[in-house]
C-alpha positions in Angstrom: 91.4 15.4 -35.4 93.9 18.2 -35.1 93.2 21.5 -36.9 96.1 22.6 -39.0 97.2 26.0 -38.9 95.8 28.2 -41.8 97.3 31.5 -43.2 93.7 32.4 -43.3 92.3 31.9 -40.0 93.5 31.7 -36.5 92.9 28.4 -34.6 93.8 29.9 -30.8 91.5 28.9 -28.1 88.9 31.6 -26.8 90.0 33.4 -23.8 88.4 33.3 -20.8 86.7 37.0 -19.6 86.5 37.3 -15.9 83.6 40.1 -15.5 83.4 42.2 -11.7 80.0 43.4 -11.5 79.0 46.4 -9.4 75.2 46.2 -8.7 74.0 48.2 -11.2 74.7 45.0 -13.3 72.0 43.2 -10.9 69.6 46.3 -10.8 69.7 46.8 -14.5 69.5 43.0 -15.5 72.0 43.3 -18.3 74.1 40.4 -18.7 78.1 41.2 -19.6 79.6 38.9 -21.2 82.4 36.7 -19.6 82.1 35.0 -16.1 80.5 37.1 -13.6 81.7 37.8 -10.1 80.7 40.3 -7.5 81.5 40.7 -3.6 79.4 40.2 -0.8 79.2 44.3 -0.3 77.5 44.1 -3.3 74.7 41.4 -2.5 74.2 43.1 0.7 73.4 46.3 -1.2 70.5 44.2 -3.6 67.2 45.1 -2.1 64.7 44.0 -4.6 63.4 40.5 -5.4 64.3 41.3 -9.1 67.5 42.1 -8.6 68.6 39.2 -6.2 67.1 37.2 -8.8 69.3 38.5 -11.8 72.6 37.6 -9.5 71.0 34.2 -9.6 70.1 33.9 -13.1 73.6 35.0 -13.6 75.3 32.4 -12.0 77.6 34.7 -10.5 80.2 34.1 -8.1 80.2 35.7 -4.7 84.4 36.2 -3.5 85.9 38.5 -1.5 88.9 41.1 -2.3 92.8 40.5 -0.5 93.4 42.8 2.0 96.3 43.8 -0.4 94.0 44.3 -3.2 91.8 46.7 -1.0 94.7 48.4 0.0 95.8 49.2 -3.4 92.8 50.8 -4.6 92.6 52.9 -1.1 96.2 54.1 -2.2 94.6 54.6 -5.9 91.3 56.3 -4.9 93.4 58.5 -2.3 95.9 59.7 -5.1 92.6 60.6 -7.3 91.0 62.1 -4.8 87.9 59.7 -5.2 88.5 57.9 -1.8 85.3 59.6 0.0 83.3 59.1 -3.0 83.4 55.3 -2.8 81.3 53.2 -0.5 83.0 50.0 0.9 81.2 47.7 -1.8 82.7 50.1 -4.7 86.6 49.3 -2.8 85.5 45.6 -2.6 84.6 45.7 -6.3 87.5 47.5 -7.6 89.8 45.1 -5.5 88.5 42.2 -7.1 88.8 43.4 -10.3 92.3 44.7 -9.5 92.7 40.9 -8.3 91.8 39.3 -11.2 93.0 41.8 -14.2 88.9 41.7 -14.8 86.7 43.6 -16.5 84.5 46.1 -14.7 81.1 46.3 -15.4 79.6 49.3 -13.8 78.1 52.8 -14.1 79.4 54.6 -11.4 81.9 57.5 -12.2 83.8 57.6 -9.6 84.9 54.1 -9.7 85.1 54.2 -13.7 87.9 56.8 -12.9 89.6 55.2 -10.0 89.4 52.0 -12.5 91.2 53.4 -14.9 93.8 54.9 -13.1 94.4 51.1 -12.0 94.7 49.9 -15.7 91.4 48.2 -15.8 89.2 47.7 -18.5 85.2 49.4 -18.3 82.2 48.2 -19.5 79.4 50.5 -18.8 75.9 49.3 -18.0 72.8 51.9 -18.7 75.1 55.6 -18.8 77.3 56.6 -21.1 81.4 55.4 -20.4 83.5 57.8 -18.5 85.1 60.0 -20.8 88.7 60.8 -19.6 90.7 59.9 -16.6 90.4 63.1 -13.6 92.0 63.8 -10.7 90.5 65.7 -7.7 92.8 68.4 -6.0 91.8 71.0 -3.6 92.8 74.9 -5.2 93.5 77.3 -2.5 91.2 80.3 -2.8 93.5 82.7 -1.4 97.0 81.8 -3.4 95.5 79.7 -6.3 98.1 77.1 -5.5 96.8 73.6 -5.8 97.2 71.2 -2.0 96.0 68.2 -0.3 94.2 68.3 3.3 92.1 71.0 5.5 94.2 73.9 4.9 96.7 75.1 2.1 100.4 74.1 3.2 101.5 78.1 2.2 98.8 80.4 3.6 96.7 78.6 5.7 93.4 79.1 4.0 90.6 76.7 4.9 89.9 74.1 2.2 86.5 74.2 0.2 84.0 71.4 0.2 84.3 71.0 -3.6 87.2 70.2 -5.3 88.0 70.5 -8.7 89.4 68.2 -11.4 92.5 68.4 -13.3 92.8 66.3 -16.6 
């Protein structure tokens, strides 16, 4: 039996939700809803029993990330100044999210904002969701201009260690 078109209700078929999960997904043992798959980073970082068990229970699949995928989000995290805030796993995880147009399901900051910057849709996991998008420059203490690198490009003063973020 075919269902007829109504001007009341729509018939489509459910679309399929690819979910990447970071392991806070794991560690947590909240569920997302969609297909789940994670990176082998990412197993490597479960320590616990419970948590191995939750990647299990989750029936999630294990895939690595394209090396053109990873290079896309090093280019992405580099331009948001996030690159030496994320670990390998969190580059495998944003590649395969980049990969499959997925969800991410994490809780980490830095690789909400590098996520969104990429076009990719969040769901948070225990904390609260990222807020805006930010971008990390260095501010030169001596001119105020704003530069990338060790020293600033006009006066030659030393970077800082912190950086600060520009909306």
């Amino acid at each position: 039996m075919v269902r007829e078109k109504s001007k009341y209700y729509n018939f489509q078929e459910p679309v399929h939700v690819y979910v990447v999960a970071d392991a806070s997904v794991f560690i947590w043992g909240k569920k997302p809803a969609g297909e789940v798959i994670t990176v082998p980073a990412v197993v490597a970082e479960l320590k616990d029993l419970r948590s191995k068990s939750m990647l299990h229970i989750f029936e999630a699949r294990v895939e690595s990330p394209t090396r053109q995928a990873l290079k896309a989000v090093k280019n992405a995290a580099a331009k948001t100044g996030d690159l030496k805030a994320l670990s390998f796993a969190d580059l495998e995880v944003l590649a395969k999210a980049l990969e499959y147009e997925a969800v991410l399901a994490t809780d980490d900051y830095a690789l909400q904002n590098v996520a969104l910057h990429l076009g990719l849709k969040i769901e948070p996991i225990g904390q609260p969701r990222i807020k805006r998008e930010l971008k990390h420059v260095q501010r030169c203490q001596g001119c105020g201009k704003s530069f990338e690198g060790e020293a600033c490009h006009d006066c030659g003063t030393p970077a800082r260690k912190r950086k600060r973020c520009v909306k």
